[in-house]
C-alpha positions in Angstrom: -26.9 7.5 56.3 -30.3 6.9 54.9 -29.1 7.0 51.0 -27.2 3.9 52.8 -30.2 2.2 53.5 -32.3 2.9 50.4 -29.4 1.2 48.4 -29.4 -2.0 50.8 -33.0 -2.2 50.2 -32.5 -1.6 46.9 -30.2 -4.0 46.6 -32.3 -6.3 48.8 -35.2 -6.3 46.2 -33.0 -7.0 42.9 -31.8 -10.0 44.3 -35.5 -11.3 44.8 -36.3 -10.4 41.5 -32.9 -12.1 40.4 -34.2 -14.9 42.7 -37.6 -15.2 40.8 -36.2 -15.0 37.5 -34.0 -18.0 38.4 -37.2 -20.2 37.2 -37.0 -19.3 33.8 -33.1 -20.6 33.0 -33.1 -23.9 31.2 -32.2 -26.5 33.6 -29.1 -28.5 33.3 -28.6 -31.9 32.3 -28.9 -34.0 35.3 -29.2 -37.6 35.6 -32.9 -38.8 36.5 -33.9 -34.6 36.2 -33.5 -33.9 32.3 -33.1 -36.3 29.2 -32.3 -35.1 26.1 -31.9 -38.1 23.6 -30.9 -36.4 19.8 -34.6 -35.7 19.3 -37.5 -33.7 20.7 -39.3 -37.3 20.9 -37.2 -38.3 23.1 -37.5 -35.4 25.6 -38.1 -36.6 29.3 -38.8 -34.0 31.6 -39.4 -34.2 35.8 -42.8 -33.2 36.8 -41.6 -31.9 40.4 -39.9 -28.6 38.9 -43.2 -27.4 37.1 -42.5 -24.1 35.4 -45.4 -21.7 36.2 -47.6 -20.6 33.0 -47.9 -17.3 31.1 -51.1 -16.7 32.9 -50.3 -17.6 36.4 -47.1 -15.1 36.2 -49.1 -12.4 34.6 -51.5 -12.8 37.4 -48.8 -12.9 39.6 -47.3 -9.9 38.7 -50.5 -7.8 38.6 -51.2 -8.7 42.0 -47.3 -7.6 43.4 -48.6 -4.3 41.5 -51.7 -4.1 43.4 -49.7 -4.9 46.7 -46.9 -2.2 46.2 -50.0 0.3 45.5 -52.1 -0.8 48.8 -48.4 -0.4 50.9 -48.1 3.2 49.4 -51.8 4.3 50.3 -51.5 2.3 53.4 -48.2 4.3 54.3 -49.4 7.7 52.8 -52.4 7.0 55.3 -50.5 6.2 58.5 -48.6 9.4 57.7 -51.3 12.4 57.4 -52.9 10.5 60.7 -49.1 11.3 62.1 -48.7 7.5 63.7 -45.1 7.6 64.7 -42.2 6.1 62.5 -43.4 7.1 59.3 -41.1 8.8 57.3 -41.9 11.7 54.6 -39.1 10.3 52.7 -40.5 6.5 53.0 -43.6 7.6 51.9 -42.4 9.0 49.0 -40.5 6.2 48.0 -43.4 4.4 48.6 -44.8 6.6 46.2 -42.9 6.6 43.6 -42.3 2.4 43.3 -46.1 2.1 43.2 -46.2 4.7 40.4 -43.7 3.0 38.8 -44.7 -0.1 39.1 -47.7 0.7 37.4 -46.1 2.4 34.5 -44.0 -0.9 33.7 -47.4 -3.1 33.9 -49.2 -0.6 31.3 -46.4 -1.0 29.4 -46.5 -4.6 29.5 -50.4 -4.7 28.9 -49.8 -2.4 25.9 -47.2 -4.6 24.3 -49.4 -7.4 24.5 -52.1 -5.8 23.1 -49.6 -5.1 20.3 -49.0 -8.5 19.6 -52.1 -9.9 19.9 -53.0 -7.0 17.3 -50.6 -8.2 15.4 -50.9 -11.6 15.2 -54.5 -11.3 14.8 -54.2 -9.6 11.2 -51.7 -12.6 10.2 -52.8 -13.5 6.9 -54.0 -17.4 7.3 
């Protein structure tokens, strides 16, 4: 019965992350939201749908890291002190999403670091 409930939660958090990643699609041609005349000069976008910058979604990200690591210490805590309704196995899981986590943002922050190298020793 709980493998039932990890995949419902599972499940749970890929459609958030499919919700968030909803802000990256191109947005369709609507009257009075997006004009596209035959030419980038003629490109007329609505300010009310800002998309979010490189930096604020990096920043974003690294702080839902941060949060998913506080959770796991914050769990691990509650469950050495023995407070009632903490799980070994939620714990772990816990665990393991905040290691995770982590692995995929050093990834990230190595890639980067990549590029940048790279485009740094772009001949000019």
């Amino acid at each position: 019965m709980t493998d039932r409930v990890d995949i419902n939660r599972l499940l749970g958090e890929m459609r958030s992350i499919k919700s968030q990643t909803q802000v990256f699609q191109r947005p369709q041609a609507v009257n009075g939201d997006v004009a596209i005349n035959r030419g980038l000069n003629n490109l007329q976008v609505d300010t009310a749908n800002k998309v979010p910058s490189f930096g604020d979604l990096m920043t974003k990200a690294i702080n839902n890291v941060n949060d998913v690591q506080q959770k796991s210490s914050a769990m691990a805590d509650a469950y050495e002190k023995g407070v009632a309704g903490v799980d070994i196995t939620d714990v772990m899981i816990a665990s393991q999403k905040a290691s995770v986590s982590f692995q995929a943002m050093v990834q990230v922050r190595n890639k980067l670091v990549d590029a940048y190298k790279d485009v740094m020793n772009m001949p000019v």
